[in-house]
C-alpha positions, 0 to 999 in steps of 0.5 A: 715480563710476566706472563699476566702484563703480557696478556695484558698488555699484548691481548694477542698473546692470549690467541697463542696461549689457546693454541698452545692449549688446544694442540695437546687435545688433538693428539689424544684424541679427535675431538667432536664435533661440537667441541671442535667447533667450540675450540675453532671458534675461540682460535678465531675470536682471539685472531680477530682481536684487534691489538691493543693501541697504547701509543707510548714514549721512551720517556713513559708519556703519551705522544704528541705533535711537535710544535715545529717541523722535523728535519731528519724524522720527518715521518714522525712531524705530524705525531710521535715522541720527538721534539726539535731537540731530540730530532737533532740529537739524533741526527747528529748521532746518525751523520757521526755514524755514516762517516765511519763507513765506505763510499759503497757502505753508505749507499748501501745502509744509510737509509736502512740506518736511519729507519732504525735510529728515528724509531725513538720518535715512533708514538709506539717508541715504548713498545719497541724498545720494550720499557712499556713494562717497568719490570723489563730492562729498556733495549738500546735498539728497536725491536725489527720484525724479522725479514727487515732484521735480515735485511738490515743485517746483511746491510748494516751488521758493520754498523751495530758496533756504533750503535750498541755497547751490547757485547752480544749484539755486537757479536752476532752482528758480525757473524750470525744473522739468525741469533741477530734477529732472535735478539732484535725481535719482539714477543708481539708481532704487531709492535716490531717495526714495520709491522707496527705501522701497517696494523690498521687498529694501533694507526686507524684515530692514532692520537684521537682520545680512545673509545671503547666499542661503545664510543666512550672516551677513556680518560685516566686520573692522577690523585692530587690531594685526599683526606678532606671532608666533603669537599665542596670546592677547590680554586686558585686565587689567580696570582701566579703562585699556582695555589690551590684552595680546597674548602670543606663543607665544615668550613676550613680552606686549606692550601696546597702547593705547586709541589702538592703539598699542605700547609699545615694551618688553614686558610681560613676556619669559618667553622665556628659560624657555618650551619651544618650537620653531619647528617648525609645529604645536609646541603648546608655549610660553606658553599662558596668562594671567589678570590677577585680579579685583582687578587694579588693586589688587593688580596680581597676575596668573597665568601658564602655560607650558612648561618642562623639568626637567633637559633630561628631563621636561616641565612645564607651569607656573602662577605667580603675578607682580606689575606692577613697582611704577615702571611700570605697563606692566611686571611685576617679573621677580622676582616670580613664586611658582610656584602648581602645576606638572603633568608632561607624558608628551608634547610635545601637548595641553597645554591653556593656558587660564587664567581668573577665574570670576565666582566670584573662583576661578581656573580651570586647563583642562589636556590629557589628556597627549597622544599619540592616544586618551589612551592613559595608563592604564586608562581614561586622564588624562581619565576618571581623576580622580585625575590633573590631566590632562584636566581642568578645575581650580578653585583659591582664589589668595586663601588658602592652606590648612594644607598646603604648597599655596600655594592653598586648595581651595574649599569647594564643589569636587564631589569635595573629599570623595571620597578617589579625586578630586583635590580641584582638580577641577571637572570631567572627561572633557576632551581638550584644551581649546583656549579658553574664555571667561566669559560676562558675560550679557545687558546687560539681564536678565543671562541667561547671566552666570557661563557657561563656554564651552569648545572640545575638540579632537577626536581623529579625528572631531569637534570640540566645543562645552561649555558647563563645570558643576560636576562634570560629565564630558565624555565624553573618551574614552569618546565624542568629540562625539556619538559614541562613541570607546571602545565599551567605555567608551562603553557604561558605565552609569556614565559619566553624561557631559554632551553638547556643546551643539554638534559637528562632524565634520571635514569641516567643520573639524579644530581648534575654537578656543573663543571668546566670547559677544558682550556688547558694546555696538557690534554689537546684534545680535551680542548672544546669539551665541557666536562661535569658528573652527576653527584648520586651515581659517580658518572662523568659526561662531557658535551661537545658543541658542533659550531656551525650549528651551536648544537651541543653532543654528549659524548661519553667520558669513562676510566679507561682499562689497564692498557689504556691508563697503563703509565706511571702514576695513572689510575682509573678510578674514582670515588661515586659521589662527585661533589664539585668540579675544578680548575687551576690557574693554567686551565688543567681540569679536576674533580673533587668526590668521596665515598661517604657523603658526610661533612666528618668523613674524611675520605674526600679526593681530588683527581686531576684528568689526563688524556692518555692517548695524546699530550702537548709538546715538552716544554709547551706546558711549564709553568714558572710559579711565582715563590710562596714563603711558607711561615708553618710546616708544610705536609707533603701529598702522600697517595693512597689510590692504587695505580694502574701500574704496581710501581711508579718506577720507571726503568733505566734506558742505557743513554744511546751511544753518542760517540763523536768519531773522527776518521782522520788521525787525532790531533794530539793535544799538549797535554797528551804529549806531555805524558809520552815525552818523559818515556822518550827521555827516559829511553833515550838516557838509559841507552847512553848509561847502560848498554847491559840494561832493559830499558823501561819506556814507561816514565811513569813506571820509571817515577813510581819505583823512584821510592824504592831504594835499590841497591841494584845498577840495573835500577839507575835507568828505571829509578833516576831518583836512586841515582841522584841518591848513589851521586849525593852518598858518593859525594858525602863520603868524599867530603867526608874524607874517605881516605880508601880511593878503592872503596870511592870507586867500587861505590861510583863504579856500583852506582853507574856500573856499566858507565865506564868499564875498569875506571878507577879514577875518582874523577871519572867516578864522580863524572858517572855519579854526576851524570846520573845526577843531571840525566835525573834532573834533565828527566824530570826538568822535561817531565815538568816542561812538558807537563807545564805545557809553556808557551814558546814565549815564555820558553824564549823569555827564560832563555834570554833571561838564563843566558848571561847568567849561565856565561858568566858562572862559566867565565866566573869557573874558567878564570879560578881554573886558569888562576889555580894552575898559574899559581900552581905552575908558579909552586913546582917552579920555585920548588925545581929551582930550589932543588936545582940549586942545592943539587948537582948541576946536570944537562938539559935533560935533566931539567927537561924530563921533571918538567915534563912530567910536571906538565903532564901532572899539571894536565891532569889536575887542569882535566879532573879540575874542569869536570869538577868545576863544570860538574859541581861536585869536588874531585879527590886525587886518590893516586898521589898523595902530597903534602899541603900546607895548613892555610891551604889545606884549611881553605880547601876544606872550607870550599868542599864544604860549600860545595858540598852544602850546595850539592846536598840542598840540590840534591835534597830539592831534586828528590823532593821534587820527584817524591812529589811531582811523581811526573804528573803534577806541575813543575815546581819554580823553585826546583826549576830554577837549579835545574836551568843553570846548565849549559848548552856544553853541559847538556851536550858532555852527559 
């Protein structure tokens, strides 16, 4: 943090920088005694300077009263930054902790944990987690003071580790209490907790609007729209769409949007008919506009402007217009129906406010005519109430009456009997009113709804507030303010005239701008104040009512200072001259103003007000804009005031450690177990292959160097892939018609090298070969099982649908074993008796001992015929030679064949399978189904 937002931000910084600055003097040198006293009294000034309260949240907003009551951070229900939603979060994260400790721990640090965790409800949460300052990193715990710290460390220095991800806090949380504390502490004493709820000044009006020394409100701006012209009005058409309308002087209405940005084409363009010039000060041009009540149905709205008759005579003019029928964002240029036009004798005072009562009638507030003293006749426009001027008119737009009038008059006009009155006259005595407003009423208990708040310009002295009732004369220009103006009128005991609620002289301001009561839903405390300026000097004030007495108050409005206005996006400023006030469809209050009051100068500004010290609830102020379809471009809101802050950047919070801890051992899931059961396969085979070898208990490792060809033996258990390969080779050199039996065996014996020691057998070569085969296809057949998670019903529908296959390919197997060595035992009979016959007739030995050996060569064959069947693989008696006849030898041949086709696309799908499945990916149904065909007796030979 700098060290100028420090000193901003915490003033009492600044007391120890003069402490820090006056030691080095003393020891030079005592100082005298004036100088002492001088130092002594800055020391104690800057003691003495209260701290400076910027209530703030995590999420760089002011605090607020949640709408509900909290259940955990119950300390915080009345004010502070937690909503029902956030409380519950934290809470849950608070109980997921606690289950973590002992019986004895949780006595012992559960409420010294729950005071730490439920300061992210703090109003001060900003402060004390250090993101006040968008330039320092936001800190995963609160800053504590240092003797709770050392409280809490020896409490719940277990518990940190739950809390952060803080590898230095975590360490010194559980060992070192000092450097802890050094860590959690804050540079501002009077924000770590708990001081931060003991300093009077940061909890004395916590929430109320802040005042300086003076009792002058401290509000903040946001900038909302710039670049217009004298912008004489902004309102919204009350259709659900949030629009805002601003008209300049000139006479263009533009739109902007929700999003703040402008349409690119105007709204309307009456330029071509305004009278104005770019003289300053010129009160002439488009002055004002009214959408009606049934806007959104109808899509009327009302107009009033200058003109000129012939180049001679001035008017001001009221017209009826509709939006365009193919954009909304336009009104059709065609449509406008003059409603009543109104001479003006002179160039000034010429009113301009149009509005919708809650009555439905629209209301016309005209000047007196202008010139200085409403010098027009006996007792002037404004006294004369046969005359349009100076007054405020009622009229129903709805109907119109028998006569040529495109209006009809209400029927409760106060003087539509009296024949001495114009009937549009609701009230009188007005001299020029700059700015009214209807007051929508308490959101609450409605009081105040259907008001009337006007601001009169004055003439010399004083400028005023009046709230407008039916009949009622306004005292212009018998009095002006609370005084009298004309003394002869002033002194009639006819007059009857309504005070102002409120006036001030012009020492004050020179030029009221009227404004509006806030009703809105983002400021609460707001809500009750009437807010207006005055146009010459840039001042805002506002007016509070006392109701019991209905007397009105002034209560100061100023920008407040850096501390105050110290959020993203604020700033506390604005141009001097105020032109008019605002307010959008959700009540939210603004005020347009430049600083150059011409009708060319296009420094016109929009600014919204923001209260800084307290908002409403999240969610509470949403709004749901019905869509606008946009036919032209649209121009995004580019801001050019400075904010409070240099940066609209706000820093990033590390999301709080929310881990769901369980004490009880995991349940591990189907998906889990998958992943460790082809390690436990793949042991377990390696254990039976190879005595010699390492075994690898990793299934992954074993799958991902299955793309290795290694020569090595020791490889067969990590790579059943190589194994599947050697088996094939041997095979396919076998079919081949390898004649070296030697050659057969050293390859099988290099392919399974510790299977079984010395064998020379090809039988048992193969045998090996095949059971590497099949240990390979059982690893990845529960590789895929398991990864395919299959549900005991389907596991049992395969079975029951596998099992008579499988009994009848061994049946089928069984007869052609016992068929071959039936026909075999048949050839070495007839071929012994051949021999017998042509031979010399010998004894019982001798015909004994050839059988015999037959018998135990037919065994042989009969054993090494089994394993060939059951193994699916062709045996090559390589010890013995004998002749075969052509048929035999020819059909042989053709059933190696077969079989070795078989085997090879068997072998072939297995290693596409293991290349692709790499033991995570699902089973594959077409490599499944080969490997299923085993039998309980095959599973149970390897």
């Amino acid at each position: 943090m700098s060290s100028t937002r420090d000193a901003a931000l915490h003033p009492g910084g600044a007391g120890c920088a003069v402490l820090r600055a006056a030691a080095p003097s003393s020891s030079k040198k005592t100082p005298r005694l004036p100088a002492f006293s001088l130092v002594l009294s800055v020391m104690l000034l800057a003691r003495v300077q209260p701290a400076s309260a910027h209530p703030q949240c995590l999420d760089f907003e002011p605090p607020f009263q949640p709408h509900w009551h909290l259940e955990f951070c119950k300390q915080y229900e009345e004010f502070g930054c937690c909503d029902q939603q956030t409380d519950n979060t934290i809470a849950e994260r608070y109980w997921d902790t606690v289950e973590q400790l002992e019986v004895e721990g949780q006595e012992l640090c559960a409420d010294m944990l729950k005071e730490v965790m439920c300061q992210e409800c703090s109003p001060y949460s900003a402060h004390l987690y250090d993101a006040e300052d968008p330039y320092t990193p936001v800190r995963e715990l609160p800053g504590l003071c240092f003797d709770f710290c050392t409280e809490f460390h020896s409490k719940c220095g277990h518990v940190v580790k739950y809390l952060t991800e803080n590898k230095r806090l975590q360490d010194t949380a559980e060992r070192d209490t000092s450097t802890f504390c050094a860590l959690m502490d804050l540079s501002d004493q009077d924000y770590c907790y708990p001081n931060v709820l003991k300093t009077q000044d940061l909890n004395g009006n916590l929430g109320q609007v802040v005042e300086d020394r003076k009792g002058c409100l401290q509000l903040c701006l946001t900038e909302v729209a710039n670049g217009l012209r004298n912008p004489v009005l902004m309102l919204h058409s009350g259709d659900e769409t949030h629009r805002m309308f601003i008209a300049e002087q000139l006479g263009f209405v533009w739109v902007y949007l929700h999003d703040g940005s402008r349409v690119e084409q105007p709204f309307l363009d009456m330029s071509g008919e305004v009278v104005t010039t770019p003289w300053l000060g010129d009160e002439r041009g488009f002055l004002g506009m009214a959408f009606h009540p049934k806007y959104r149905v109808n899509g009327r709205f009302f107009i009033y402007y200058s003109i000129e008759v012939n180049s001679k005579v001035e008017k001001v003019r009221i017209s009826e217009m509709k939006v365009s029928d193919h954009d909304m964002n336009m009104a059709d240029p065609y449509s406008e129906r003059v409603i009543l036009e109104i001479e003006e004798p002179a160039a000034n005072h010429n009113g301009g406010q149009l509005l919708f009562g809650l009555d439905g009638y629209l209301y016309i507030f005209t000047g007196d005519g202008g010139k200085a003293g409403d010098p027009f006749g006996k007792y002037g426009n404004a006294q004369n109430k046969s005359a349009l001027l100076g007054k405020a008119l009622r009229i129903d737009v709805d109907l119109s009456d028998s006569s040529e009038r495109p209006y009809r008059i209400p029927a409760d006009n106060p003087f539509i009997h009296d024949p001495g009155a114009r009937p549009e006259v609701y009230a009188y005595g007005v001299r020029n009113m700059w700015r009214c407003s209807v007051d929508r009423g308490d959101p609450v208990s409605r009081y105040g709804r259907s008001r009337i708040f006007c601001g009169d310009v004055g003439q010399n002295r004083f400028e005023e507030i009046d709230i407008i009732v039916r009949g009622g004369n306004y005292g212009w220009r018998a009095k002006e303010g609370f005084e009298c103006f004309d003394l002869k009128l002033c002194h009639n005991s006819s007059l009857n005239d309504i005070l102002p609620i409120f006036a001030y002289s012009h020492h004050v301001g020179k030029s009221v701008t009227g404004g509006y009561v806030y009703r809105g839903c983002e400021s609460p405390n707001l809500n009750g104040l009437y807010l207006f300026g005055d146009f010459m000097n840039g001042r805002i004030m506002a007016l509070e009512e006392d109701k019991t007495t209905g007397v009105w108050k002034e209560r100061s409005v100023c920008m407040g200072d850096k501390t105050t206005c110290s959020f993203p996006g604020l700033i506390n400023h604005h141009h001097k001259f105020i032109i008019s006030f605002a307010e959008d469809e959700a009540g939210e209050l603004y005020f347009l103003a430049t600083s150059y009051p011409s009708t060319t100068s296009p420094f016109g500004t929009v600014f919204k007000f923001m209260d800084p010290s307290r908002r409403a609830p999240p969610e509470k102020c949403k709004r749901k804009p019905l869509p606008v379809k946009v036919k032209g471009k649209k121009l995004p809101f580019v801001p050019r005031e400075l904010t409070v802050l240099e940066t609209n950047e706000k820093p990033t919070r590390p999301p709080p450690k929310n881990m769901k801890l369980i004490t009880k051992p995991p349940t591990t899931s189907r998906r889990v177990q998958s992943t460790t059961s082809p390690t436990k396969v793949t042991t377990s085979a390696a254990k039976v292959t190879s005595s010699t070898t390492k075994v690898t208990t990793s299934a992954t490792k074993v799958t991902t160097s299955a793309t290795k060809v290694t020569t090595s033996a020791v490889n067969v258990t990590m790579s059943a892939t190589n194994v599947t390969r050697s088996a094939v080779n041997v095979t396919r050199s076998a079919v081949n018609g390898t004649t070296s039996a030697t050659n057969v065996t050293r390859s099988a014996t290099n392919v399974t090298r510790s299977a079984v020691n010395g064998t020379t057998s090809a039988t048992n070569v193969t045998r090996s070969a095949v059971n590497g085969t099949t240990y390979a296809a059982n690893v990845t057949m529960a590789s895929t099982v398991a990864l395919k998670g299959k549900s005991p019903e389907k596991k049992a529908k395969e079975k029951n649908t596998l099992k008579p296959w499988r009994k009848s390919k061994i049946t089928n197997k069984q007869e052609a074993t016992a068929q071959k060595k039936k026909n075999t035992l048949q050839q070495k009979s007839r071929e012994e008796s051949k021999k017998t016959t042509a031979g010399k007739p010998g004894g019982e030995k001798d015909k004994v001992k050839p059988k015999a050996k037959q018998t135990a060569t037919d065994n042989s064959k009969t054993d090494s015929l089994k394993a060939s069947k059951r193994l699916k693989v062709i045996t090559i008696n390589t010890k013995k030679k004998k002749k075969i006849p052509q048929r035999k030898a020819a059909l042989k041949q053709i059933k190696l064949g077969k079989n070795n086709i078989k085997m090879r696309e068997s072998a072939t799908e297995l290693q596409a399978f293991m290349n692709k499945t790499n033991f995570n990916v699902k089973g594959n149904r077409t490599m499944r189904n080969p490997l299923q065909v085993k039998s309980k007796k095959d599973t149970k030979a390897l």
